[in-house]
ZAMARGU-4260 file (C-alpha; in steps of 0.2 Angstrom, whole numbers, plus 5000, padded with zeros to 4 digits):
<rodrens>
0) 5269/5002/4992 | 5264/5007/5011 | 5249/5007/5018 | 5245/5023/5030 | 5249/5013/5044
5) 5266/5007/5034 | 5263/4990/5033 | 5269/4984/5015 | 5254/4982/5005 | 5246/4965/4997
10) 5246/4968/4980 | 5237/4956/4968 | 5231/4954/4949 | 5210/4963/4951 | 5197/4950/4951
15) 5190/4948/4933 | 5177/4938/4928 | 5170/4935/4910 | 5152/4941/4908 | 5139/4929/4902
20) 5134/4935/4882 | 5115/4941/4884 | 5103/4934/4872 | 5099/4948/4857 | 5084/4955/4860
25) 5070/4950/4850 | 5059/4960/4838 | 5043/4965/4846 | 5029/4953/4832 | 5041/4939/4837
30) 5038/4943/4854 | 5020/4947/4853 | 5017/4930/4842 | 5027/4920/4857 | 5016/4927/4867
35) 5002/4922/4857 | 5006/4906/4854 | 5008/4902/4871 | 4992/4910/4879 | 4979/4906/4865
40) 4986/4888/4861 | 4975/4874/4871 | 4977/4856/4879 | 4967/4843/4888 | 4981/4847/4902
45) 4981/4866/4899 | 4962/4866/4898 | 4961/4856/4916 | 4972/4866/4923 | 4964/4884/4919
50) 4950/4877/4926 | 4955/4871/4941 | 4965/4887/4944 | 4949/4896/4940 | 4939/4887/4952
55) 4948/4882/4966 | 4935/4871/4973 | 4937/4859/4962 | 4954/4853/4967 | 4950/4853/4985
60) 4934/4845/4986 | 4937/4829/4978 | 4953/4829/4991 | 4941/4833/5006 | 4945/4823/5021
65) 4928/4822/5027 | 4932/4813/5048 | 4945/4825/5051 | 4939/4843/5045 | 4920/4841/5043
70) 4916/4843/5062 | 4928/4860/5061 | 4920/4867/5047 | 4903/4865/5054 | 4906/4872/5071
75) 4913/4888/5063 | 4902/4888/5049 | 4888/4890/5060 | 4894/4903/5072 | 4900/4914/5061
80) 4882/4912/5051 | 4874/4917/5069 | 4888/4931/5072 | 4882/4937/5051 | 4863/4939/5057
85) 4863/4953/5068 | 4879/4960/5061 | 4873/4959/5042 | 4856/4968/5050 | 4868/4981/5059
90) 4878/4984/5042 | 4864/4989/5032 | 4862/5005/5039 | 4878/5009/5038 | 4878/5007/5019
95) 4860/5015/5020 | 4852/5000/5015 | 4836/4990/5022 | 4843/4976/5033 | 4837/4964/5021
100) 4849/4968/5009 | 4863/4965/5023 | 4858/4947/5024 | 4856/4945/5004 | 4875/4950/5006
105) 4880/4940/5017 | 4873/4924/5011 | 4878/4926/4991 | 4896/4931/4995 | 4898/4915/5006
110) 4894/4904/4993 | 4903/4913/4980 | 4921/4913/4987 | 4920/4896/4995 | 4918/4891/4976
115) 4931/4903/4968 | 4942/4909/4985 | 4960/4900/4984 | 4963/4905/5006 | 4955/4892/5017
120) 4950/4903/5031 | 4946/4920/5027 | 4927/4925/5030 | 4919/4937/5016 | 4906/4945/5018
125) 4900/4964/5027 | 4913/4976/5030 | 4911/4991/5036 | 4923/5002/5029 | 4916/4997/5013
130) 4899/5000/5019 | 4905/5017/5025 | 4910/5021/5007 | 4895/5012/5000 | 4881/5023/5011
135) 4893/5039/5005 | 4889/5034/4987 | 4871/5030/4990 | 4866/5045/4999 | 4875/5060/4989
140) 4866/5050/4975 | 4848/5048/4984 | 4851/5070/4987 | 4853/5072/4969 | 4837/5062/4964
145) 4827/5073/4976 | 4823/5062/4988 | 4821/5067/5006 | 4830/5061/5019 | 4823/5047/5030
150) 4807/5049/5017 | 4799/5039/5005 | 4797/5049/4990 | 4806/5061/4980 | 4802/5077/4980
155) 4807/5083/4961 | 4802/5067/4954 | 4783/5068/4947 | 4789/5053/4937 | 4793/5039/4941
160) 4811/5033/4947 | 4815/5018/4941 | 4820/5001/4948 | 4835/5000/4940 | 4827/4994/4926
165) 4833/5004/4911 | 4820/5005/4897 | 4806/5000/4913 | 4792/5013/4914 | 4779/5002/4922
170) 4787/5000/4941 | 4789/5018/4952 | 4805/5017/4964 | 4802/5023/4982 | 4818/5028/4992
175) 4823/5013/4998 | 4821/5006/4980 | 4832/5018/4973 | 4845/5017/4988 | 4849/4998/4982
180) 4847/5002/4963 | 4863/5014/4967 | 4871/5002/4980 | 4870/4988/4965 | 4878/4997/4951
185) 4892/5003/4964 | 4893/4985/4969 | 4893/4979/4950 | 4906/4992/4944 | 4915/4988/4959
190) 4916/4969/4954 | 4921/4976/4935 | 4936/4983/4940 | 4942/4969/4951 | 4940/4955/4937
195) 4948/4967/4926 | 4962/4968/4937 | 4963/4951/4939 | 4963/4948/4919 | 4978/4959/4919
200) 4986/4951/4931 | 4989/4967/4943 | 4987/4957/4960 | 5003/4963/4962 | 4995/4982/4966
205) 4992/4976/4985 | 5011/4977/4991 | 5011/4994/4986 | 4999/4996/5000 | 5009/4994/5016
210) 5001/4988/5032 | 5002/5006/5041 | 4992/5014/5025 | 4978/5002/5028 | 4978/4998/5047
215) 4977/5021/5045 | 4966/5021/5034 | 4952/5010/5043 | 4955/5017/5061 | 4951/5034/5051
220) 4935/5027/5042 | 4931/5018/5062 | 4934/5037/5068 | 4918/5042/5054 | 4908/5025/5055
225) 4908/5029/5075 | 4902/5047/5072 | 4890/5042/5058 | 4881/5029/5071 | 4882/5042/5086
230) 4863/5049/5077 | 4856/5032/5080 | 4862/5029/5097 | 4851/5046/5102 | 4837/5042/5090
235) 4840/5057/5082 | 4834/5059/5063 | 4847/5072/5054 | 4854/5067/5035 | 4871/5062/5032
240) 4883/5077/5026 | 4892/5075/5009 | 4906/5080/5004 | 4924/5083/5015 | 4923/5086/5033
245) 4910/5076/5036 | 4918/5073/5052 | 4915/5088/5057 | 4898/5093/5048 | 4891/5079/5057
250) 4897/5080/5076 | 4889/5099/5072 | 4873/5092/5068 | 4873/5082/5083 | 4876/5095/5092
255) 4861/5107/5084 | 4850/5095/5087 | 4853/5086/5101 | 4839/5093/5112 | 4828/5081/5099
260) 4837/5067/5107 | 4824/5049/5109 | 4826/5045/5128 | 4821/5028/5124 | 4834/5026/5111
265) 4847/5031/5123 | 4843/5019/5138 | 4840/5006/5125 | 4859/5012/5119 | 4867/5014/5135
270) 4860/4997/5141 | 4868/4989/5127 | 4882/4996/5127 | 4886/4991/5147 | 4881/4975/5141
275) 4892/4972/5125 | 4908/4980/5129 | 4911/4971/5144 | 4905/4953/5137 | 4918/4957/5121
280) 4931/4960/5134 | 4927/4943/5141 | 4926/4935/5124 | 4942/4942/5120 | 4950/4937/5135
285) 4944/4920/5138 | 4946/4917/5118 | 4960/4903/5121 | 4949/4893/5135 | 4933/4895/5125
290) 4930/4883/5110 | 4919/4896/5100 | 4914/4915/5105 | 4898/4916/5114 | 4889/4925/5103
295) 4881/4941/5116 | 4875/4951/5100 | 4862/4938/5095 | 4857/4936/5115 | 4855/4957/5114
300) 4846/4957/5098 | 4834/4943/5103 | 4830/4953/5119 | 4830/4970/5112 | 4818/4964/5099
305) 4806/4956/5111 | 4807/4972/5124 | 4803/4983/5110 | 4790/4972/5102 | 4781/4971/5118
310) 4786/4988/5125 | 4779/4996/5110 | 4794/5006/5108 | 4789/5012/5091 | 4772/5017/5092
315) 4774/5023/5110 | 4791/5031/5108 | 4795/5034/5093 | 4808/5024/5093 | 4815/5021/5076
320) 4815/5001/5071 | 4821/4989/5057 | 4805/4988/5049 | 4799/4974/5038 | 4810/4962/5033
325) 4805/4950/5020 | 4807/4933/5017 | 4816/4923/4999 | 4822/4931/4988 | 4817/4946/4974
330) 4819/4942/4956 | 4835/4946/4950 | 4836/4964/4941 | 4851/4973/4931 | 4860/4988/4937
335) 4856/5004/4935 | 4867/5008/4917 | 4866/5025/4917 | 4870/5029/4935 | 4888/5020/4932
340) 4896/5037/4925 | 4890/5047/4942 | 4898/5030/4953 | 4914/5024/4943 | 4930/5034/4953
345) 4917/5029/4968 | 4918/5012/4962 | 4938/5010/4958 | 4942/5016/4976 | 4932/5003/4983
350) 4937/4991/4972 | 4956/4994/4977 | 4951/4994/4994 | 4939/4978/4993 | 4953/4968/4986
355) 4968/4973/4996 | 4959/4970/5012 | 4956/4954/5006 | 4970/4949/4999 | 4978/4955/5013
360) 4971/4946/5025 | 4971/4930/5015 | 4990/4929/5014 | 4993/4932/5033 | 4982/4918/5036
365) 4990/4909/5023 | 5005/4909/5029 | 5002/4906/5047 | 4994/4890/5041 | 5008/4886/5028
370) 4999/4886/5011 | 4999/4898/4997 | 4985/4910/4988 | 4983/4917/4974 | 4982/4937/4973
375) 4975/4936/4954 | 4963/4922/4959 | 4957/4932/4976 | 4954/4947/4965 | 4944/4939/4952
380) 4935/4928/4968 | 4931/4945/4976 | 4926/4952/4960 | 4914/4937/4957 | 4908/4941/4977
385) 4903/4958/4970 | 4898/4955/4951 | 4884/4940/4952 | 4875/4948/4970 | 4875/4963/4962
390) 4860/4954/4951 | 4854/4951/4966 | 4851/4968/4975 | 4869/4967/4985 | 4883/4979/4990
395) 4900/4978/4990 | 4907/4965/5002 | 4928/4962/5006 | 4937/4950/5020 | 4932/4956/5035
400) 4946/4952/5050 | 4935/4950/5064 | 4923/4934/5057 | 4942/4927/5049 | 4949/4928/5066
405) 4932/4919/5073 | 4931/4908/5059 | 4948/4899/5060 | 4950/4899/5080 | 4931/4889/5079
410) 4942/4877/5070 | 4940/4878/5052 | 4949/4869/5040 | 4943/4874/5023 | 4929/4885/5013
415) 4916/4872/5015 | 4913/4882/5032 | 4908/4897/5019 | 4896/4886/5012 | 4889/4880/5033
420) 4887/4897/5036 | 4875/4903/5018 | 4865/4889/5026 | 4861/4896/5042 | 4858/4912/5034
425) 4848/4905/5020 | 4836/4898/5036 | 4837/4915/5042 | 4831/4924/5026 | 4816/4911/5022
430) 4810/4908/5039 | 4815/4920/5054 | 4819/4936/5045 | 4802/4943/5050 | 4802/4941/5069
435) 4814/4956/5068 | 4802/4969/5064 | 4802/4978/5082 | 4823/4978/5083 | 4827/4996/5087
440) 4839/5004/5074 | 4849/5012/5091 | 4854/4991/5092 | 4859/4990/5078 | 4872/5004/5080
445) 4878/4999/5097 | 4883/4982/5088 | 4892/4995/5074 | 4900/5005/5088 | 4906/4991/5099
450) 4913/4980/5083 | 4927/4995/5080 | 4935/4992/5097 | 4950/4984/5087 | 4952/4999/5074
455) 4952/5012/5087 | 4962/5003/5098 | 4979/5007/5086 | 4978/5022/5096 | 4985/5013/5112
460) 4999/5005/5098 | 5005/5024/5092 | 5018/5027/5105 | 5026/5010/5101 | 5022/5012/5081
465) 5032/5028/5084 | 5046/5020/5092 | 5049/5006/5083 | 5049/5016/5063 | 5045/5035/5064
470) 5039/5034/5043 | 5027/5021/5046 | 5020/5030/5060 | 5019/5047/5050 | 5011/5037/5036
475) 4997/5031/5047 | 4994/5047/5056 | 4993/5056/5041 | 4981/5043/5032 | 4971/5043/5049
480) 4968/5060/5049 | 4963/5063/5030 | 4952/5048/5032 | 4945/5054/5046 | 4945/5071/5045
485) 4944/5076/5027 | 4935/5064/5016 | 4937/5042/5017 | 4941/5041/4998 | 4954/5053/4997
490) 4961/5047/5013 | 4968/5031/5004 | 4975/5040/4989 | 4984/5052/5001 | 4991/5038/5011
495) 4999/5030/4993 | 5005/5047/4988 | 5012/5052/5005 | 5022/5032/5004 | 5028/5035/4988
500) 5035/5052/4993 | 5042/5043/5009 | 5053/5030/4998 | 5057/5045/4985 | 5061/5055/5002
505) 5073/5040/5006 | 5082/5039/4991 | 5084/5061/4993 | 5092/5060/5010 | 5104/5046/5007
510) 5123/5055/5009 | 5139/5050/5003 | 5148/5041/5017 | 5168/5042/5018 | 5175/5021/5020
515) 5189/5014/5029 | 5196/4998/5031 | 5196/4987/5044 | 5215/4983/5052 | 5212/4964/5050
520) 5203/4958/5036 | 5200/4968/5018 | 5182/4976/5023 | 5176/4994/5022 | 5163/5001/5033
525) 5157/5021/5038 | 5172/5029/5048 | 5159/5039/5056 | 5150/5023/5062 | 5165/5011/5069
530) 5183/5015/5078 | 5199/5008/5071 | 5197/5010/5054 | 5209/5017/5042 | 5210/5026/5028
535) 5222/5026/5012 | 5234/5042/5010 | 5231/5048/4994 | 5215/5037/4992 | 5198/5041/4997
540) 5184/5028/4997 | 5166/5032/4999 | 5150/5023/4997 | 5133/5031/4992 | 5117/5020/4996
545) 5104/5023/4985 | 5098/5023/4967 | 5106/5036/4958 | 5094/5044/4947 | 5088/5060/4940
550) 5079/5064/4957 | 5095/5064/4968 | 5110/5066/4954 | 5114/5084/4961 | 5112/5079/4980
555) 5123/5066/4974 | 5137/5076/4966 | 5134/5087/4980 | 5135/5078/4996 | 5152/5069/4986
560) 5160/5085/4985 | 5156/5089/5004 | 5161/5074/5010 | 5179/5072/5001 | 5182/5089/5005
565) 5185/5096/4988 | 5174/5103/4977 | 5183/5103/4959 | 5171/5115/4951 | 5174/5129/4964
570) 5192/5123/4967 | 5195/5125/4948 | 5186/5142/4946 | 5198/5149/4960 | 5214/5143/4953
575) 5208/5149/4935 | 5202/5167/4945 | 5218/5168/4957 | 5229/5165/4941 | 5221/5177/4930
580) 5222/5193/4945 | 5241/5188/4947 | 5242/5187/4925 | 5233/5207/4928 | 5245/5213/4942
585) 5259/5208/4930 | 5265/5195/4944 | 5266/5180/4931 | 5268/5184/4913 | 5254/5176/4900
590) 5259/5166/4890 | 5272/5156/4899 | 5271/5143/4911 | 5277/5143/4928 | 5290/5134/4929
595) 5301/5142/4915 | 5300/5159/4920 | 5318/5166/4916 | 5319/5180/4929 | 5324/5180/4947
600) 5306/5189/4949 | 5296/5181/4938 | 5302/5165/4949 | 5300/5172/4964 | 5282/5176/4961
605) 5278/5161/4953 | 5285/5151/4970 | 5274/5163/4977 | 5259/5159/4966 | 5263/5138/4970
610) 5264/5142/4988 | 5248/5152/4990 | 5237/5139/4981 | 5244/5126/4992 | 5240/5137/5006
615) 5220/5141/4998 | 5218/5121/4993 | 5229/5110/4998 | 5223/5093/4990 | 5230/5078/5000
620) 5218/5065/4991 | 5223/5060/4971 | 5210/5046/4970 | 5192/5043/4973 | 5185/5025/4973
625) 5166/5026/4974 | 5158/5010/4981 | 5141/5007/4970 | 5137/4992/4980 | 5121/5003/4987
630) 5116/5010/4970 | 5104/5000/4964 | 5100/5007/4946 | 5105/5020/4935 | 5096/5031/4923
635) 5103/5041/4910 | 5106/5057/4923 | 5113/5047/4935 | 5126/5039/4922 | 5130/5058/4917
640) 5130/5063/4935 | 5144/5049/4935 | 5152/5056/4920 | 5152/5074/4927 | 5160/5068/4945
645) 5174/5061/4932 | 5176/5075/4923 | 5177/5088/4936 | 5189/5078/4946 | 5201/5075/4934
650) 5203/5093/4929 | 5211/5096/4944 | 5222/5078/4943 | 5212/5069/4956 | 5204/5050/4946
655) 5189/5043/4950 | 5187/5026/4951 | 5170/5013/4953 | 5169/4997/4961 | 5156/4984/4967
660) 5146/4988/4951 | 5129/4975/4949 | 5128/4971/4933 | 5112/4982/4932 | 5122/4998/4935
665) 5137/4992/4923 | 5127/4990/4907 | 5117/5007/4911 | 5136/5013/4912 | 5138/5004/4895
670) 5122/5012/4887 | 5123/5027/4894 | 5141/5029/4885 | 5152/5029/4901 | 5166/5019/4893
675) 5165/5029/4876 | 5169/5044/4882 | 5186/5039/4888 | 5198/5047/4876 | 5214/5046/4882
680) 5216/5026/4881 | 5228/5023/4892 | 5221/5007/4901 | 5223/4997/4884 | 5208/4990/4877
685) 5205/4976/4891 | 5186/4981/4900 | 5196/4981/4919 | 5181/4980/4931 | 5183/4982/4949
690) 5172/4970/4958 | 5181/4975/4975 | 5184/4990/4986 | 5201/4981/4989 | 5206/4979/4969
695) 5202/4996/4967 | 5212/5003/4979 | 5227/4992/4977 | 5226/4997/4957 | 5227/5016/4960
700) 5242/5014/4972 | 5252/5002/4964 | 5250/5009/4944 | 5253/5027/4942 | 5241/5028/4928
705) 5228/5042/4930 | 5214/5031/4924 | 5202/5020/4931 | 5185/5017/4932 | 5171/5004/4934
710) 5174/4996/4917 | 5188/5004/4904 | 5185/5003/4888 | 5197/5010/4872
</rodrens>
């Protein structure tokens, strides 16, 4: 047998390999009491080890080398504790909060993951997309209380709003009582979900959230953050808008009231800003020369605190300040029970985002630093973060990337630096939390505002993201924008939904692709794609590369029938029409086939007949080998999609033939009853399987048997 360029081909015995027997499967109360036995039966070794896994710190403290890592964890222990103080402070507001409450959540979630966090590095504690989302929460929930905004009682409340306290009638709730009794039961829920998560082991949830969702999704909550803190920055006093657009309901207000502006709110702003930004710019340059960031927002707090103390900004200027910020510790109260209905889808986005940010974070640094972490035990550590402070009068706190980044170029080495920096805010919250009465709130959003300089700056990266992977970068944008634009909570479900169509998308556009082989060696590739390669007369090998499944089985068939140049369906319903209008002119008697017609007209015509279809169709291909490398399942209409291709193709004498099967696709084909429906059994009863392009070929040129497939059975 020849080849197309006539060279004698190599003809060999196909490849066949024996399949390895699958295991039967097992009922499912043998499975279940496996399962059982397994998870509920206990050891001294089990025992230990569930422990240690469950409390990380515990395995690595007793392995502490204490000369090499102490002097590490110290140093960034302590300046990201001093880099927490004003930032904690700054936060609050964000989340609507008192700034007390800030430092509360700072210190309890430092302590926390250092006990129950498996990465070394990551800082938890204030983040501000989560605070973003938190303040969102508290203040739709503070309108529907009645309270006023920026006031200190409710305004339909003649009773008393409580504390929290459910079955409490003794103890009334101001506004910023109730603010933190909300911000707690978020805070709670949130920390519900995670554990839960955790319990079912779900860690695996993060990788469905791809890097381009989340970097979109927090430049788009930066873009609302920024507008949110532009009010402060002009000391103006106008509520936060609920609801979507805020974006835009806001940057209206702004406008309708920005002849109210403060004018010593926005020098104090202006001056802090030409301070910060450029000494951020210096810490970021000089970051590798420089042992630990200096940290300019304490120096600009201290400052701004003793100008406005002494300027009396407040009572002169109206300027708006922190206010009074306690000292210890409030007794610890329980959320809120019946507000967790009104906060619960509230709750689950910011779980999800909480622990993928987290987790996240954790195994880049992880991996830069060549250790392994535990998605399950980071979601029930950031659970814990948010569960025990919740007692506490916390919010919700996550990993936050800028204090990570600080935290392990200052040279830390474990989560004993967690525990360094509680300390320094612990000093904070019993002794010098009171000297920042006078700190102007406009402060306080510069340090906001100029911390979101990394967020915005993925702007600069667009050109490049575009560039380099056009989906990702549609992904991003469109997350942005809904984040920004629309509303922050259903900007990260419409960045998920928006992937998944993406990869469904994918799988839609993948077209069948006509092979040839290469002159030298026996390898198929895209003719479309490289010169020199050759085709097989009479033979046509195409590859499809993607899932076949009931999404794309008619693109499928579709895009085979355009690509071999012969759609059977069409090509079979001309013949059957052609024949039937020459069976009514009388031009080929009914009945009787063509090649016994007795007269010399009834010949002639059916030469004619021959010749015409020849003319209309002529079909130079008689095989088909699909290459199933690329198809990486089946369902059941995609197996009958397979079944259908066959069918059509042999009703008008062209075979189809499969090769390269995984052994996914060749049991689906064996389910789905692709073997059973092979009638004719000419093959014999052997299961021939082509595990080559090359085998398939070689079989439908050297046997003349109009059979062949993936796997023939009798």
């Amino acid at each position: 047998m020849l080849h197309e360029d006539g060279a004698e081909a190599h003809l060999q015995e196909p490849l066949i390999l024996e399949r390895v027997e699958k295991e039967p499967e097992k009922k499912w109360y043998t499975v279940v009491s496996e399962r059982a036995k397994k998870h509920c039966s206990c050891s001294p070794q089990k025992a230990k080890s569930k422990i240690l896994g469950f409390v990380p710190i515990l395995k690595w403290l007793p392995h502490y080398k204490l000369r090499e890592w102490i002097l590490g964890d110290i140093m960034s222990g302590i300046i990201v504790g001093i880099l927490l103080v004003p930032q904690s402070i700054a936060y609050s507001l964000l989340a609507s909060q008192d700034p007390i409450y800030g430092l509360y959540t700072s210190f309890f979630s430092s302590i926390i993951y250092a006990i129950l966090g498996s990465s070394r590095h990551i800082s938890v504690g204030i983040f501000g997309v989560l605070c973003l989302l938190v303040g969102q929460v508290v203040d739709r929930e503070l309108a529907l209380a009645g309270y006023l905004p920026e006031s200190g009682t409710g305004i339909n409340n003649t009773e008393s709003l409580l504390a929290g306290q459910e079955n409490s009638s003794a103890v009334a709730c101001d506004r910023s009582c109730y603010a933190i009794t909300v911000g707690a039961t978020v805070t709670f829920t949130a920390g519900i979900y995670q554990v839960l998560m955790g319990l079912l082991q779900v860690g695996f949830v993060s990788v469905y959230l791809s890097d381009s969702l989340l970097s979109g999704f927090a430049t788009g909550a930066s873009l609302t953050i920024l507008t949110s803190q532009l009010k402060y920055l002009l000391g103006l006093k106008i509520p936060r808008p609920q609801g979507w657009f805020t974006l835009f309901k806001t940057w209206y207000g702004l406008f309708a009231n920005l002849a109210q502006t403060n004018i010593c709110d926005l020098i104090t702003s202006l001056v802090c800003l030409a301070v910060l930004i450029p000494a951020k710019e210096l810490n970021d340059r000089f970051k590798s020369k420089l042992k630990a960031p200096i940290p300019f927002e304490l120096f600009v707090v201290i400052v701004a605190t003793l100008a406005s103390h002494f300027g009396h900004f407040n009572s002169e200027y109206g300027s708006g300040v922190a206010g009074d910020i306690p000292t210890g510790f409030l007794p610890p109260q329980l959320p809120a029970w019946k507000l967790i209905p009104n906060v619960a889808v509230d709750a689950f986005s910011i779980a999800i985002v909480g622990f993928a940010i987290t987790v996240s974070l954790s195994e880049m640094f992880a991996k830069k630093h060549g250790y392994t972490v535990d998605a399950n035990q980071e979601m029930y550590a950031i659970g814990f973060c948010n569960i025990l402070p919740s007692f506490f009068r916390c919010f919700t706190t996550s990993a936050a990337l800028t204090k990570t980044l600080v935290k392990e170029s200052t040279g830390c080495q474990t989560q004993m630096s967690g525990l360094v920096t509680a300390v320094v805010l612990l000093l904070v919250l019993l002794v010098i939390a009171p000297l920042f009465y006078s700190l102007q709130k406009c402060v306080l959003a510069v340090i906001i505002v100029v911390n979101l300089r990394g967020a915005l700056r993925k702007f600069r990266d667009l050109p490049r993201m575009w560039h380099v992977n056009r989906i990702d970068a549609a992904i991003w944008l469109i997350t942005m924008a809904t984040s920004a634009l629309v509303n922050t909570e259903l900007g990260l479900l419409v960045g998920v939904l928006v992937s998944a169509f993406f990869v469904l998308g994918r799988t839609q556009q993948a077209q069948v692709l006509e092979l040839g082989r290469t002159p030298t060696r026996e390898h198929y590739e895209n003719v479309s794609s490289y010169h020199g390669l050759r085709t097989h007369s009479g033979v046509a090998v195409f590859r499809y590369g993607a899932p076949l499944y009931y999404a794309n089985q008619r693109l499928f068939k579709k895009s085979l029938y355009k690509c071999a140049a012969l759609n059977p369906v069409r090509e079979k319903a001309q013949r059957l029409k052609f024949k039937n209008k020459k069976q009514e002119a009388g031009e080929m008697p009914k009945g009787k086939s063509e090649d016994k017609l007795s007269t010399k007209n009834e010949a002639e015509a059916a030469a004619s007949v021959t010749v015409m279809l020849e003319e209309r169709s002529p079909i130079a291909v008689r095989s088909v080998v699909i290459d199933c490398s690329g198809v990486l399942f089946l369902d059941t209409a995609g197996v009958n999609a397979l079944k259908e291709v066959r069918k059509d193709y042999r009703e008008v004498a062209v075979e189809v033939l499969l090769a390269q099967c995984n052994t996914s696709v060749l049991e689906s084909l064996e389910r789905g009853g692709y073997y059973d429906s092979e009638k004719d059994g000419e093959v014999g009863k052997n299961n021939l399987i082509f595990f080559t392009i090359t085998d398939a070929v070689n079989y439908v040129q050297s046997l003349n048997v109009p059979n062949g497939d993936c796997g023939n059975k009798s």
